[in-house]
C-alpha positions in Angstrom: 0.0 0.0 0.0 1.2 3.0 -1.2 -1.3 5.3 -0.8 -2.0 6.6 2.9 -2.3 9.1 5.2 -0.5 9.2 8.4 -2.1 11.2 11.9 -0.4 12.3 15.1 -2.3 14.5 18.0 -0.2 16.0 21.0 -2.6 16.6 24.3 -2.7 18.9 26.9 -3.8 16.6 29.4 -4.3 13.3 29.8 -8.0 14.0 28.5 -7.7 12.0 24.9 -10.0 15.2 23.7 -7.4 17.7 24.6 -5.7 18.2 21.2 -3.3 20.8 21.3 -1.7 20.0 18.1 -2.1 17.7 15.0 0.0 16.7 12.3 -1.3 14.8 8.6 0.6 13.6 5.9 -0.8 11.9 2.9 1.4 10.0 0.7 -0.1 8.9 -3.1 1.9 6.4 -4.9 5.0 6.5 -2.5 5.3 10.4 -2.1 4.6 12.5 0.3 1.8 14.7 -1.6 0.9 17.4 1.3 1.6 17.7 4.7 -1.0 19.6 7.3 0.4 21.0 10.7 -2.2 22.9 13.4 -1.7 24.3 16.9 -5.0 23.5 18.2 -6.5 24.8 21.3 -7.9 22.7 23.9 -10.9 23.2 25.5 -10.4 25.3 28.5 -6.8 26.2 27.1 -6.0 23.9 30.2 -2.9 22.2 30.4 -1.4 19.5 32.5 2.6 20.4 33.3 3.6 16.7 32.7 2.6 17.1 29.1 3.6 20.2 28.2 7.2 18.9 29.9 6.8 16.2 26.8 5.7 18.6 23.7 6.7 22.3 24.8 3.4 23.3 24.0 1.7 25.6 26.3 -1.5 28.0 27.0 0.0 30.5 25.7 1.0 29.1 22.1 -2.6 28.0 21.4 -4.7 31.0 22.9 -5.1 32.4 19.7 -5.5 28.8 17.8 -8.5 27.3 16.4 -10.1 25.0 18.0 -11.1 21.4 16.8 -14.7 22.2 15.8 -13.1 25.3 13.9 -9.7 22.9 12.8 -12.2 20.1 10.9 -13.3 21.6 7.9 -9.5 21.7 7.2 -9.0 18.2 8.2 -11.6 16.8 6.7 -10.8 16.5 3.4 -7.6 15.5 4.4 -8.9 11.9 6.3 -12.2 11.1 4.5 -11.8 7.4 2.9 -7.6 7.0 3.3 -6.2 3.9 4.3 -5.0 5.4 7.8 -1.2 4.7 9.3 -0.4 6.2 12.9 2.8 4.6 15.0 0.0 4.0 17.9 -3.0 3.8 16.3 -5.1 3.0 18.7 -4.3 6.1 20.9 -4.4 8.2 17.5 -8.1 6.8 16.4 -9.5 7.2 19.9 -8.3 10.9 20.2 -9.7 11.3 16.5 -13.0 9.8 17.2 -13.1 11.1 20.7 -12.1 14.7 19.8 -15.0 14.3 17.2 -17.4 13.4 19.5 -16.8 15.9 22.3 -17.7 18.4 19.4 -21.0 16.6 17.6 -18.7 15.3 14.7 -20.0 12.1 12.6 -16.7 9.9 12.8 -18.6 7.4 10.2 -18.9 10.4 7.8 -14.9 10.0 7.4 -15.5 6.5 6.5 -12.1 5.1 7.8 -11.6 2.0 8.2 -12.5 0.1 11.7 -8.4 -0.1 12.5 -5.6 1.6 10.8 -2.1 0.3 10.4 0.1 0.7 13.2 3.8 0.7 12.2 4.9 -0.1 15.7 3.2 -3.4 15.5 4.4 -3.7 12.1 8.1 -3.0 13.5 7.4 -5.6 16.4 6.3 -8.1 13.6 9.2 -7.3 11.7 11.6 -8.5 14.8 12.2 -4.8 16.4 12.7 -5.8 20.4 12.1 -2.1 21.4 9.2 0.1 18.7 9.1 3.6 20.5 9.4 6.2 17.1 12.2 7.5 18.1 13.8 4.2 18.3 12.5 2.9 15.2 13.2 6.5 13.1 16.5 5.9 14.6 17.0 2.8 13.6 15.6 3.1 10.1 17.6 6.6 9.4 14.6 8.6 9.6 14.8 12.1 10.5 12.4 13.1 13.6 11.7 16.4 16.2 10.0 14.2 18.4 6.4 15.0 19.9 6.3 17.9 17.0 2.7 16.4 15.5 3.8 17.1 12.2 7.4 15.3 12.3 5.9 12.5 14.5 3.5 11.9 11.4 6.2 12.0 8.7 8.4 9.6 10.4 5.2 7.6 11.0 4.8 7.5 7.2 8.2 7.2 6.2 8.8 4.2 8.7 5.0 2.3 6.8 6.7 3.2 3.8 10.2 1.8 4.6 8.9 -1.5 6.3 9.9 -4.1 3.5 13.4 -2.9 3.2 14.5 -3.5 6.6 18.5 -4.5 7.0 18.8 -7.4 8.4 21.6 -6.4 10.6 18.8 -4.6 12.3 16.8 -7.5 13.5 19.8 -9.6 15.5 
């Protein structure tokens, strides 16, 4: 597969609809066609220290942001029927359909599929004892700011995209 587009959300809290910043990527045919990058600001603007300790994002960079609701008709487009990739998908999905939710957003209406790839499981599968992205874009030669939304989903779709040529030397 080819042709995907990859997702990363950075939170403000430990609330999976906190979204304070979210990065897209879609590849066609093996390129990387656009790439999508939003501050985003959470509801409340309320952020936990622990995660802004992780991302650098705080209050004060997203005041003036959009919010989700405002975000989406940007996004939109972006996500509607793509084979989706994310290096965790299952926290990426949630936040997507949870962040949706909070804000009276038809998930189905993206028509995703139920689970997207997730190239850390891929990585595992492959042989890869440890699958953190930093260890696998490090790994793999991949360049990556990590917990920038943006970078996190590049490396996310240059890592689905580099799966089958793994060295060997890699895996002992």
């Amino acid at each position: 597969m080819n042709t995907f587009t990859t997702i990363d959300f950075e939170l403000a809290t430990s609330d999976y609809t906190s979204v304070c910043a979210v990065g897209v990527v879609n590849v066609v045919d093996g390129q990387i066609s656009n790439e999508f990058y939003s501050l985003v600001r959470p509801p409340q603007n309320k952020y936990m220290w622990q995660t802004t300790r992780v991302h650098g994002i705080k209050a004060k960079d997203t005041a003036g942001a959009p919010s989700f609701l405002d975000l989406y008709p940007s996004l939109e487009p972006l996500l509607t029927r793509q084979f989706m990739v994310a290096h965790n998908e299952s926290f990426d999905r949630a936040v997507l359909q949870r962040t949706m939710s909070l804000y009276n957003l038809d998930y189905k209406k993206l028509k995703l599929p139920e689970t997207w790839a997730c190239t850390s499981n891929i990585y595992r599968e492959k042989g890869f004892v440890k699958t953190k992205l930093s260890i696998c874009c490090e790994l793999m030669g991949i360049p990556l700011e990590h917990h920038d939304a943006l970078s996190d989903a590049r490396a996310s779709a240059l890592l689905f995209l580099k799966q089958d040529f793994i060295p060997p030397a890699l895996l002992l």
